[in-house]
N, C-alpha and C positions, 0 to 999 in steps of 0.2 A: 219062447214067447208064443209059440203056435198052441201050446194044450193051455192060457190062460185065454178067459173070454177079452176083446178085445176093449171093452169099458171098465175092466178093471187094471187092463194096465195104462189105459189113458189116463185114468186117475190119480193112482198107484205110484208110476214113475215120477220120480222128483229128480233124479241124480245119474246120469249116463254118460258112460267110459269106452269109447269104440275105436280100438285101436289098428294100428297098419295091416290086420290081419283080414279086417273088414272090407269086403268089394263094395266097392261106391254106389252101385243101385241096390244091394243090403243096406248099408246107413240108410239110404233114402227111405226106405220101406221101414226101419224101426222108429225114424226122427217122427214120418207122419204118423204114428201109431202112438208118439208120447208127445202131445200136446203142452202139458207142463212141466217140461223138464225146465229147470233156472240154474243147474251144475251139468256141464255138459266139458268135456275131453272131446275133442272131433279130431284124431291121430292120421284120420284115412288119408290115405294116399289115393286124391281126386286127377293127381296128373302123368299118368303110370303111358297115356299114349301121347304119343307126338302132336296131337289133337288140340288138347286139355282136354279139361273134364267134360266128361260125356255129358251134360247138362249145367244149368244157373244154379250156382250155390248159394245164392244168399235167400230163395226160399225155403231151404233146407233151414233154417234157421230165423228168421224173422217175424214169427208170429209166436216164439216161443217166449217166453216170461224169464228171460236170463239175468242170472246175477254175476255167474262164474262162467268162463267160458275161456278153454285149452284150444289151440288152435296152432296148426304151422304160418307159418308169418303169410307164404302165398295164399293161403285162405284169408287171412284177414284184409289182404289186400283186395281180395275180389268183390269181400262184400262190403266193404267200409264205404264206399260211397251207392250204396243201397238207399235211395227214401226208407223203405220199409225198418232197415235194420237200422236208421240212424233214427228213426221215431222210435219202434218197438225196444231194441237191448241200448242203442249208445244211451241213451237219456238216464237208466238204472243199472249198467252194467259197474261191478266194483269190484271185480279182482281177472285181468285177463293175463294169461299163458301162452306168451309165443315164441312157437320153436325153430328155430334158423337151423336150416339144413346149411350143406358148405357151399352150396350157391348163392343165398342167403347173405353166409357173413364175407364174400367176396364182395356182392353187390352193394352192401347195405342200402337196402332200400328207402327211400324215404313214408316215415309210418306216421297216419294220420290221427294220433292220439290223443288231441286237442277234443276230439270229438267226443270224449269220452267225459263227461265235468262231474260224475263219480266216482271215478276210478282212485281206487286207494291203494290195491295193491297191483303192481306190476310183475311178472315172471318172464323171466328169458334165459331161454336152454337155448343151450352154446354147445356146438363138439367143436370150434375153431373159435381163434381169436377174434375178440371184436372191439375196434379202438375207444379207447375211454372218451372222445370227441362225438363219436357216435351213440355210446350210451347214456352221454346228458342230454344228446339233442331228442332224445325218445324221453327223458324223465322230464326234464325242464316243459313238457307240453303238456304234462298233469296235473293242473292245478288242485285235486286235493288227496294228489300221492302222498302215502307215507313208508312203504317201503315197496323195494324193488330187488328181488333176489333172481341172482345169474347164478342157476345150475348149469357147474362146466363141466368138463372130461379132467381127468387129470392131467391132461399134457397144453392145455388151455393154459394160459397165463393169467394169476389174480396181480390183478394191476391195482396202483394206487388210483383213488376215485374222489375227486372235490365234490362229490355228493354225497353227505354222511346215510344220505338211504339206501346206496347200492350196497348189495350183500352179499359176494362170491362164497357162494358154497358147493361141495361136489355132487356130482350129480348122483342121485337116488341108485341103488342096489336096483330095485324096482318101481318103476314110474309110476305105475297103476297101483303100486299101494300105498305110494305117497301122497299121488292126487286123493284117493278113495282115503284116506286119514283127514286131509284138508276138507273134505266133504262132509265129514261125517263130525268134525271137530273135535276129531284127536291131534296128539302128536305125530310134527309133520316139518318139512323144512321149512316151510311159513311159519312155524311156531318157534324155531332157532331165529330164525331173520329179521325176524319182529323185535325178540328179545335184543339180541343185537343192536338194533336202531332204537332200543326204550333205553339200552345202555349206553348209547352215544348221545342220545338227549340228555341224560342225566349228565354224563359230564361234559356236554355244552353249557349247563346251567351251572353246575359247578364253577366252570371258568367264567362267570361274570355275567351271564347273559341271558337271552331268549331267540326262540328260532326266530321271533317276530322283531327284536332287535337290532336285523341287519337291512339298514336301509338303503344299504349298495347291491350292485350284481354281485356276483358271485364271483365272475372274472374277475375287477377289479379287486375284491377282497381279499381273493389268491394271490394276485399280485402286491397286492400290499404289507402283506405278508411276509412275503419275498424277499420285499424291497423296502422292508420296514418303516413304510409312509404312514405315518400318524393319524388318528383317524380319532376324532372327537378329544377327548382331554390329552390323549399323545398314543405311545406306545406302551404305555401299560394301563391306557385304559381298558375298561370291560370288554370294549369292540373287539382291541387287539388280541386280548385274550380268547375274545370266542374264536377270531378267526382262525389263532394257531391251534384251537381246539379241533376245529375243523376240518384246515389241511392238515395235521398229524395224523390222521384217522387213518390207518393201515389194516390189510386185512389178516 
C-alpha cells in the first residue's frame, strides 16, 4: 500500500480481507487509509494480551459505509452497542459473519442482533458444537433473514434445525477465497445455502402453503406436529402439511 498515492487507495478500496496474520495497530493504519470499504473480513486477533485490545474498536469501523462485514463474535460484541456503529453500519448492514472461537461456543454469548432490521444473511463458523437452542435464539432476532449458513469442522455435529434457513455446510478449504468469491459474486458457500433454502421454500409451497401462512410460533407448530394437534381444517390440512414440511428438513 506504501508505493500507491494515498487518494487513490481511499477511493479505490471497496472490499478488505485482513486476516490473524495482521498486528492490530497494522489493521488500524490500513482501515484509516480506506474510508470506503462496505466488504470488510476483520479476522485480527485484537485480544492477543491479558489487556485486551490495545485500543476502542468500534472507531475502527464506524464511519465506514458497510454492507458485509466478517468478524469474531468478541468483536461484534465490543462494538454492537457503539452510537456510532448502530447509526453508521447496524441501520444498512445485510450480510454479517461471526466466528466463535471455542470460548465462544462454551459461553454462548448473548448477540444483539435485533439491531440489525437488514440483515438477510447471517454466517457462523463453528470449530465446536453449538446447541440448536442457541442458533434460533440468534436467527429468531432477524426480522428480515433469509438465510443463515454454519460453516463447521468436520467433527462438529450437523444437527437437525426447526429453522428451514440454517444451512450446515463444511467449512471452506480456504476462507479467504470463499469470502473474496462472496465479494466479488462468484461462487461461494452463500451460493450453495441459498440455493438450499430456495429448495426448502419450494417444497414448503409444495406441501400446501406459504412461509407467510403460519400464524403460530414455531414452537408450538413443532410441537403440533409431534403431537398431531389439528390446526385449521384438521391434520391434513395445508397448515399440517407445511409444518411436517418443515420439521422433516434434515441436513
Amino acid at each position: 500500500m506504501k508505493t500507491l498515492p494515498p487518494a487513490f487507495i481511499a477511493q479505490s478500496v471497496r472490499k478488505l480481507c485482513l486476516t490473524v496474520s495482521v498486528k492490530p495497530s497494522t489493521a488500524a493504519q490500513i482501515l484509516s487509509a480506506c474510508p470506503n470499504v462496505d466488504g470488510l473480513a476483520l479476522w485480527v486477533d485484537f485480544w492477543t494480551e491479558d489487556t485486551g485490545p490495545p485500543f476502542p474498536l468500534a472507531p475502527l469501523i464506524s464511519s465506514l459505509p458497510l454492507r458485509s462485514l466478517s468478524v469474531p463474535v468478541q468483536f461484534f460484541q465490543d462494538v454492537a452497542n457503539d452510537p456510532m456503529v448502530q447509526q453508521n453500519i447496524c441501520s444498512r448492514l445485510e450480510t454479517l459473519d461471526l466466528v466463535f472461537w471455542e470460548a465462544d461456543t462454551d459461553t454462548q454469548p448473548p448477540l444483539p442482533l435485533h439491531i440489525l432490521p437488514r440483515l438477510y444473511r447471517l454466517g457462523i463458523v463453528v470449530h465446536e458444537n453449538l446447541p440448536q437452542q442457541y442458533l434460533l435464539s440468534l436467527t429468531s432476532q432477524c426480522v428480515a433473514l433469509r438465510v443463515a449458513s454454519v460453516l463447521a469442522d468436520d467433527h462438529v455435529d450437523t444437527i437437525r434445525t426447526e429453522d428451514f434457513r440454517i444451512v450446515f455446510q463444511p467449512y471452506p478449504d480456504v476462507i479467504t477465497l470463499d469470502w473474496e468469491a462472496l465479494v466479488r459474486g462468484n461462487h461461494s458457500s452463500w451460493t450453495d445455502a441459498e440455493a438450499i433454502v430456495d429448495a426448502r421454500r419450494m417444497e414448503i409451497a409444495r406441501a400446501g402453503g406459504t412461509l407467510s401462512f403460519l400464524p403460530l410460533s414455531l414452537p408450538f407448530l413443532i410441537e403440533a406436529s409431534r403431537e398431531q394437534i389439528p390446526i385449521g381444517a384438521g391434520s391434513g390440512s395445508p397448515n399440517m402439511r407445511l409444518i411436517r414440511a418443515i420439521v422433516g428438513f434434515r441436513q
